[in-house]
C-alpha positions in Angstrom: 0.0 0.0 0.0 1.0 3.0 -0.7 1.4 5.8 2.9 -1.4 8.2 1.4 -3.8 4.9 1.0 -2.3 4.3 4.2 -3.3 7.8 5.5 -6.7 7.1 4.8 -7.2 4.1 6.6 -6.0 4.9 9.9 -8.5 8.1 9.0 -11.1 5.1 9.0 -10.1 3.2 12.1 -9.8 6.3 14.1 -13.2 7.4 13.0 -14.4 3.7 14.4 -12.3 3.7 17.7 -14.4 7.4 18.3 -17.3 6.2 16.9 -17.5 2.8 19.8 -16.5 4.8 22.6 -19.1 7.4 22.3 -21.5 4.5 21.3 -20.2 2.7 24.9 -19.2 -0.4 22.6 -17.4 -3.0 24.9 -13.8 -2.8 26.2 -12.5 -5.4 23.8 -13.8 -4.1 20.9 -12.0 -0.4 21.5 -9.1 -2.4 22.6 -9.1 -4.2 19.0 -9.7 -1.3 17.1 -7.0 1.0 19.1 -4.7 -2.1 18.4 -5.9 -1.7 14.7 -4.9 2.0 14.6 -1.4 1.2 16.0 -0.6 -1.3 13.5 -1.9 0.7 10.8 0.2 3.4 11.9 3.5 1.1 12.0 2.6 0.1 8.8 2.4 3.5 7.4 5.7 4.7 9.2 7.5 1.2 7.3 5.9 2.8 4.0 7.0 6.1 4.5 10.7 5.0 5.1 10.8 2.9 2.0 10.8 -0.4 4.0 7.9 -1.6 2.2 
């Protein structure tokens, strides 16, 4: 993936991980998505070095 497509999905996930706490969604599921964000976020910092 390229870091701008990358860009836009941690857009999405952090939408989501807002979106379930203000909705009172369960623990785990913010937990999941929160871990979601970060690995998004590695992923995009691996892109944007040229690692990927």
């Amino acid at each position: 993936m390229r870091e701008a497509e990358l860009d836009d999905l941690w857009r999405y996930v952090d939408a989501a991980v807002e979106r379930a706490r203000n909705q009172g969604e369960d623990a785990s599921i913010i937990s999941g998505l929160v871990r979601l964000r970060g690995i998004v976020m590695e992923a995009h910092d691996l892109a944007g070095d040229g690692a990927v």
